[in-house]
N, C-alpha and C positions, 0 to 999 in steps of 0.2 A: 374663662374668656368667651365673649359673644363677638362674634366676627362683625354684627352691623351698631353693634355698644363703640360709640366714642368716645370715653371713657376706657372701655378695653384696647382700643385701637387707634386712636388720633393724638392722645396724650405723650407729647416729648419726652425726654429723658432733662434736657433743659429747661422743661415747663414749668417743672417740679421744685417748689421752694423745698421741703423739709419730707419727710417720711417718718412712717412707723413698720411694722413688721405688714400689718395690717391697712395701712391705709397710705394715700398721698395727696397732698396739699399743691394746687395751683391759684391761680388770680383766676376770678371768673370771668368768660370773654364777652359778658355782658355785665358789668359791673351795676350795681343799684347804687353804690356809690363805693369812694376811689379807696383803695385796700380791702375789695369785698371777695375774701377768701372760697374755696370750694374745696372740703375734705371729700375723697374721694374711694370707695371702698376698693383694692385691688385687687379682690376676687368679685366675680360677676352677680352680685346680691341684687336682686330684686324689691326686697324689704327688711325691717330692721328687725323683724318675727324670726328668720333667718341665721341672723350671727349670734353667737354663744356668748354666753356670758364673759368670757374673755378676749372678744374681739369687742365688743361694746364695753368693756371697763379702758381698752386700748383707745377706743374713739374716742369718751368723756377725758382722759388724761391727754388727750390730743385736745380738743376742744378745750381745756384748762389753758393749757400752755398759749394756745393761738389768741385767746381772747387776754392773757397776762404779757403778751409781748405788744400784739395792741394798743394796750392801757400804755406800756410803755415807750412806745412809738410814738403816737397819735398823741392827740390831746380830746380824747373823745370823754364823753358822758356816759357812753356805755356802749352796750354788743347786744345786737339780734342773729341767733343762734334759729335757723330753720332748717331742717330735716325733710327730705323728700323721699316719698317711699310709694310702693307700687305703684296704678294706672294713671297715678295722676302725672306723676314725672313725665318728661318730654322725652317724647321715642327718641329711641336707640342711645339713651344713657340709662344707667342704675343708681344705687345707692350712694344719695351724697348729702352734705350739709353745707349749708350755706352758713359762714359768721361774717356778718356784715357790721364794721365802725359804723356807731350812733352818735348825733349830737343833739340837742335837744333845738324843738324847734326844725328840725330837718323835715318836715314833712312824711315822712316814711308810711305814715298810716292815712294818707290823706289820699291816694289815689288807687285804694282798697276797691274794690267795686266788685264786692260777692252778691251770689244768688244765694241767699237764706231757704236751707232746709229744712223743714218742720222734722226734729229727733226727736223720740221719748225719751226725756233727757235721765227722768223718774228710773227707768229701766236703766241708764247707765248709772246711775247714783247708788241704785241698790247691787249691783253687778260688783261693784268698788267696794261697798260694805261688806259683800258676802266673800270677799277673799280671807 
């Protein structure tokens, strides 16, 4: 637990839709759009380098279910499934995923607005080979 993590410290008891041993599921309070979930790790992870192979088999069977009740709920198209991990995340939270109901046509990728960084992409292609 981190004392200025809101995540460790702001999240209610009735925030909480659903749980695993590992992890808890709230509505995110800035929704990108309406049913747009945030799994949330209950120990204070910083990144997903971090959790052991069975606290990440616990998250995917978590992210299975949220995106198969979805489907069932909603009348959506599909799920975007985004993961936040180290410096990028917004201070004083940690490890979370975002699964956000898609429709098509929704505009979702239209108000993208990245700064493009020149990677050796070569150097991670061979990286991926050499495992």
């Amino acid at each position: 637990m981190n004392e200025t993590c809101i995540f460790c410290t702001k999240i209610l008891p009735e925030q909480v839709l659903t749980e695993t041993e590992n992890f808890k599921v709230v509505f995110d309070i800035n929704p990108v759009q309406m049913g747009h979930l945030l799994i949330i790790s209950k120990k204070h992870y910083m990144d997903i380098r971090e959790c052991s192979r069975e606290i990440l088999l616990d998250l995917v069977n978590l992210e299975k279910k949220l995106v198969e009740k979805i489907y069932e709920v909603f009348d959506v198209d599909g799920v975007t499934i985004i993961e936040n991990n180290g410096a990028i995340m917004d201070k004083g939270t940690h490890l979370h995923v975002h699964i956000i109901p898609r429709w098509k046509n929704d505009k979702f990728w239209d108000n993208q607005l990245i700064v493009v960084h020149k990677n050796d992409i070569k150097k991670l292609k061979q990286s991926l080979s050499d495992e």
